[in-house]
N, C-alpha and C positions, 0 to 999 in steps of 0.2 A: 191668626196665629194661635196656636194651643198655648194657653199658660200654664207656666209648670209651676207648682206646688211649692209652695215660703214655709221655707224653716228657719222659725228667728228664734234664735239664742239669746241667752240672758245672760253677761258675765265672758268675759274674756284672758278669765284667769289659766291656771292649769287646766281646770274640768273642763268650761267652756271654749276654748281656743283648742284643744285636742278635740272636743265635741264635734267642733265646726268643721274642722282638717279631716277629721276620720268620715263624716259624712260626706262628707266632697270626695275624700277617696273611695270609697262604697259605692255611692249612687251617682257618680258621673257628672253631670251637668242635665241630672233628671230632674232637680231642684233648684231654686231661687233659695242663696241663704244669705242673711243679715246677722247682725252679730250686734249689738248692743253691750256699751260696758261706761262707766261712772269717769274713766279714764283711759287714753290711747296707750299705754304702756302697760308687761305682764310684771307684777312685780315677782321678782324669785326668790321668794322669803325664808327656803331650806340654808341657802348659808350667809346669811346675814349675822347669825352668831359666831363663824368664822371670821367674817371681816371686823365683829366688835370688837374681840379678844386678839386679832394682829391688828387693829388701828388703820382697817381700811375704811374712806367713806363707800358704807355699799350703796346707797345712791347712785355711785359711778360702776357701780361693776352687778349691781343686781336686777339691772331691767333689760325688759327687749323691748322697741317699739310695734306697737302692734297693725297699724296702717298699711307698712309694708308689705308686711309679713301674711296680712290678709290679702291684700292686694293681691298676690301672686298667684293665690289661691282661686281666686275670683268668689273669693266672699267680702258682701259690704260690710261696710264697719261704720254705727254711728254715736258720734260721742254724746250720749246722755244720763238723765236721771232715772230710771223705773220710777215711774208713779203708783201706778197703778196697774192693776190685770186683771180683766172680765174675760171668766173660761167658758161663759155662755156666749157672747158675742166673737169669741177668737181675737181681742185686742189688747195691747201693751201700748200704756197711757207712756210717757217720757217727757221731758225737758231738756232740750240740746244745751248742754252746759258749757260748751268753748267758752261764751263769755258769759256773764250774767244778766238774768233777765228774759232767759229764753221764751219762749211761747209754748203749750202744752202740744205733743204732737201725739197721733198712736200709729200704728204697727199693728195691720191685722196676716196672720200667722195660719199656716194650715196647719203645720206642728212648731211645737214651744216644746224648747229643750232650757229649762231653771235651771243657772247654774252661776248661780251671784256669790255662794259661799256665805259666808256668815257675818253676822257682825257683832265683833271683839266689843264684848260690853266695860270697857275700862271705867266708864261713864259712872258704873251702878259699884264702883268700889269707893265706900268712902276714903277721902284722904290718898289716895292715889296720887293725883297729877301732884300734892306738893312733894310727899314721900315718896313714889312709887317707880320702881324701873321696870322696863321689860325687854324684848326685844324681835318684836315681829312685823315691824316695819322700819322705811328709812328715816321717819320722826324721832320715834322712841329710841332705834336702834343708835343713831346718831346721838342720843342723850346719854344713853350710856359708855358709849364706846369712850366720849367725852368725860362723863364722870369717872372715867377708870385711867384711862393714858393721861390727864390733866389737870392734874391733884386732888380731882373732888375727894376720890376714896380716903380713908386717913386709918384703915388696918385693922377696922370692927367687925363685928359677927355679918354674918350674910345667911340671907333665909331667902329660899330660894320653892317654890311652886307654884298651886294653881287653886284660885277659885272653884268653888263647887258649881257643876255643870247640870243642866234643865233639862233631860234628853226630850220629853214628849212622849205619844204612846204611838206615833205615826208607824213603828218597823213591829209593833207586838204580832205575833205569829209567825213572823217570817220563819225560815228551816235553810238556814242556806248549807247547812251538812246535815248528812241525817242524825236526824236526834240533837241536833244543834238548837241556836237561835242567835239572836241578835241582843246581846243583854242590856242591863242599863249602865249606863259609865255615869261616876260621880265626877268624871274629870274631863273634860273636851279632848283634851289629846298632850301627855304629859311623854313624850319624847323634847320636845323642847325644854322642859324643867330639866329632865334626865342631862343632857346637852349641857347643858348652859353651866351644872353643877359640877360637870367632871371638867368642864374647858377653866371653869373661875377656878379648878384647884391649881390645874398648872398654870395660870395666871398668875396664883400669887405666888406660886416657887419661884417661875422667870421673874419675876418683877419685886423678889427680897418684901412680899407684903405682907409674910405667915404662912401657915400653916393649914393644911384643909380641912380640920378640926374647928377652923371657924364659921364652916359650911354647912346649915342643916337645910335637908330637905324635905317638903311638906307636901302633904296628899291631903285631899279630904275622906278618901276611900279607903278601905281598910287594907286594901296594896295596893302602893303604888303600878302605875303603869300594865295592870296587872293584864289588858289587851294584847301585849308584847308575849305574856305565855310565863305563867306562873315559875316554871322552869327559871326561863330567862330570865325573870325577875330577881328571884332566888340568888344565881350567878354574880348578878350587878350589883344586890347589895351589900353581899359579902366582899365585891372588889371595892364598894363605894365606903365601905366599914373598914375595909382592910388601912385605906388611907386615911382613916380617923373623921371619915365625913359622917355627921349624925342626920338619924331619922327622924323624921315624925308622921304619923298617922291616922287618918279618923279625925281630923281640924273640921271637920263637918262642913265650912263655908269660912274665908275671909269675911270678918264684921268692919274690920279698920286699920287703916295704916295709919300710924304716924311717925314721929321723930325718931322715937326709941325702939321701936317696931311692930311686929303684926299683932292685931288681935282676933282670936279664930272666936267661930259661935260657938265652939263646943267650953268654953271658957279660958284657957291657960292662955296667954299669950306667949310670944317668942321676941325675945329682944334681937336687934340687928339693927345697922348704920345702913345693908344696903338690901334694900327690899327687891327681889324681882319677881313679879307675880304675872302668871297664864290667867285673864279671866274666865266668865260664863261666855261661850260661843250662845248667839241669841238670832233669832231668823230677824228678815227686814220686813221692816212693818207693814210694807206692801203684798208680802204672802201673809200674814196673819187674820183668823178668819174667813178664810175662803174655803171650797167645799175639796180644795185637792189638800190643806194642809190640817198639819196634826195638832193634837192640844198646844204645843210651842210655838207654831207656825211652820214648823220643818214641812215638807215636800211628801205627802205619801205614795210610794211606790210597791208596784215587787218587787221581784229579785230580777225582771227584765228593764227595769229602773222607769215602769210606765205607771202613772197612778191606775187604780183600780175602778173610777168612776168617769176620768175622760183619757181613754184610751191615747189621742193626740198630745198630751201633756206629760213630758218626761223630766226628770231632774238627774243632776251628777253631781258631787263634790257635796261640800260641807253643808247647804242645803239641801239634800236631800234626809228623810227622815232615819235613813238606812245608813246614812254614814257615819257607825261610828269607831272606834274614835274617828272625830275631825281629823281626817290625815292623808295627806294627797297621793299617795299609793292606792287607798281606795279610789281616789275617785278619777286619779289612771286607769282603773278595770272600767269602773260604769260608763265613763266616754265612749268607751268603743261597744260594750253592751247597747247603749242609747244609739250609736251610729249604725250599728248592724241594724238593728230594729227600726231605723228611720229608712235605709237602704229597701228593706227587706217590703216594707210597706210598699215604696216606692218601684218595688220591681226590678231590683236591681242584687239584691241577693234571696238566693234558697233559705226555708226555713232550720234548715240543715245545717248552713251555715251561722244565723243569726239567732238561733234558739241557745246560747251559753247562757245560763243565767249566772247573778253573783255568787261566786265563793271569795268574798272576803279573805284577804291576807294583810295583815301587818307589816309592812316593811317600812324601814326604818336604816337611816347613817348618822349615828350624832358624832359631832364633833370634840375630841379630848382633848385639846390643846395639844404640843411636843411633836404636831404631825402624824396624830393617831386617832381613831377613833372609832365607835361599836356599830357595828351591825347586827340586825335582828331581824328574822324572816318568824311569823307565826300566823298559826288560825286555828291555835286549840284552844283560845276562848269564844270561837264560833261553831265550838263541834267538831275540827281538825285534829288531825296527831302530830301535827309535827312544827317542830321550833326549833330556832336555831341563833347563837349569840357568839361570834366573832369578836374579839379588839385586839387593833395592834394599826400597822402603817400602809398595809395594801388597804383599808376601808375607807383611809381617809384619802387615800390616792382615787379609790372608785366616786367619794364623794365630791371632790375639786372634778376629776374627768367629766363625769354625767351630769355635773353643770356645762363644762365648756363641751359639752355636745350637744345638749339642748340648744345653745343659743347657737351653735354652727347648721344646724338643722332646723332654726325654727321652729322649734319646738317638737318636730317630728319625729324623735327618735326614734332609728328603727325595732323591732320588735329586739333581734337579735344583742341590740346596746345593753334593755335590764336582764337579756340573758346571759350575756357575758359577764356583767356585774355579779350577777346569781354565782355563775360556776367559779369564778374566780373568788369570792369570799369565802365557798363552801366549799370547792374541790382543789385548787391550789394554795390555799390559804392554811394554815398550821399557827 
């Protein structure tokens, strides 16, 4: 029997799990693929800030199990740890975690598509876990949602952003528009701050708690969000000003939470009862140091998302060196970049086909509380022209849908799904 060629994926999130699906639709059953992930379920962490702010548990409404879902695919799935990865030998060390105790196992690979995402350094903030809220998973998420519908809140200042971000030098050179690049972001990805800032103001209107004037929101960057397209930024702050929500700018790095509130390196602090802070996104210790990854440990690729030293080794999503911001719109394009290019190896598609390289876009649905909320299409901080900022009730209607399409699909959403969200925010929308 000829053996056919293993493509084991790292990560079974967004990147990863579209990774695996777009390859199997590409290359057929030309390949053997595995899927490795820390956990059997995708967590869908875009509206988890909607369920904090209505007082849903998203636990119950923001996972897919993923077993199935691969199943049907006829890709394997198995629940471990990444230990380790030797790109000389083609193997991925793990640890089956169902129960504890596992045994060391490896996985040898003829392609490795990285795509573990990052990991939320809340660890490296002092005073965090006693002070600190956020909300980017069902722990935290659930902590807050709790602190707010359950008396915790009691009607104090609220300081609301993000930790100063490590980018690495892994994306230096890249051009992915001409005369472009890939800059450095002092903030992982501040559409969630953005988010969280405009839903806490209608939070305290509905719920008689104040005034949004008790809302400051904080960058360490000299604009915020400023990935979204200067433009757009511009727009939002004036609307985020309009309601009396204060700025601040250039905090350089959170030093410390505590009781009374933030303290930034750059010296001032900001007083507040309820702190919610974005950390440093930080690569897993098992890419750091290796000859694919960058001064951070991020993933180096080009813009066909393959490193430039083992041609067989590709990354997608918040691990790779190239994505930034952390933001899973990007690393919906590199999925299917990585799966053409895995196909295309395999004989299964034209170079014609599978030569797109990345152009980087911004997209973005935050949530505004009232059943409203922003959209944002940009890539003129990559060298692009064009930006674009929507708010109102069809944004927030496209963002509740294209969750309940994702999970009726499996995650497969057709191409046509973000293109109707597209023309519908942009060309029906006023």
């Amino acid at each position: 029997m000829t053996r056919k060629p293993h493509v084991l994926v790292l990560g079974g999130n967004f990147a990863g799990l579209a990774t695996a699906q777009r390859i199997r639709e590409y290359a057929g059953d030309a390949a053997r693929i595995t899927l490795i992930d820390r956990r059997d379920y995708l967590l869908y962490n875009p509206n988890i800030p909607v369920d904090i702010f209505e007082n849903r548990d998203p636990e119950l409404h923001e996972r897919m199990p993923l077993r199935p879902v691969l199943h049907e695919e006829d890709i394997n799935f198995i629940q471990g740890e990444v230990r380790e990865l030797d790109v000389d030998s083609q193997t991925v060390s793990f640890i089956p975690n169902e129960r504890p105790g596992g045994e060391s196992e490896k996985e040898h690979y003829d392609y490795l598509v990285i795509a573990v995402g990052a990991r939320l350094a809340y660890d490296r903030i002092e005073g965090f876990a006693e002070h600190g809220h956020t909300l980017s998973d069902f722990y935290h998420g659930n902590r807050l949602r709790k602190y707010l519908h359950e008396g915790g809140y009691k009607g104090g200042p609220i300081a609301i952003g993000s930790a100063r971000f490590h980018q690495g030098d892994g994306a230096e050179g890249l051009e992915p528009y001409p005369g472009g690049s890939i800059p450095v972001a002092e903030a992982a990805c501040e559409g969630p701050p953005l988010e969280a800032t405009m839903a806490m103001a209608s939070w305290l209107k509905e719920h008689n708690k104040g005034t949004p004037d008790r809302i400051t929101v904080f960058t360490p960057a000299e604009v915020i969000a400023e990935d979204a397209g200067l433009g757009n930024v511009k727009q939002f702050l004036e609307l985020a000003g309009g309601m009396g929500i204060r700025y601040r700018n250039k905090t350089i790095d959170v030093k410390r939470i505590t009781a009374e509130g933030i303290e930034f390196k750059n010296g001032p602090s900001l007083e507040a009862e309820l702190k919610i802070v974005l950390p440093d996104w930080v690569a897993h210790d098992f890419l750091r140091d290796l000859p694919i990854s960058d001064s951070e440990g991020f993933v180096k690729t080009d813009l066909f998302m393959r490193n430039p030293d083992y041609r067989n080794v590709f990354a997608a999503g918040d691990c790779a060196a190239v994505t930034v911001p952390k933001i899973g719109g990007i690393g919906h394009q590199e999925a299917d970049i990585v799966a053409r290019q895995v196909a295309m190896d395999l004989g299964s598609l034209d170079a014609n086909e599978a030569d797109d390289p990345l152009k980087p876009i911004v997209f973005c649905i935050g949530d505004m509380g009232e059943g409203k909320a922003f959209y944002i299409r940009s890539n003129t901080w990559f060298g692009g022209n064009d930006e674009v900022l929507k708010v109102g009730r069809i944004p927030f209607q496209l963002k509740m849908r294209y969750r309940d399409l994702f999970f009726l699909t499996h995650g497969k959403v057709p191409d046509w799904g973000l293109g109707l969200a597209q023309f519908t925010a942009e060309k029906l929308f006023d």
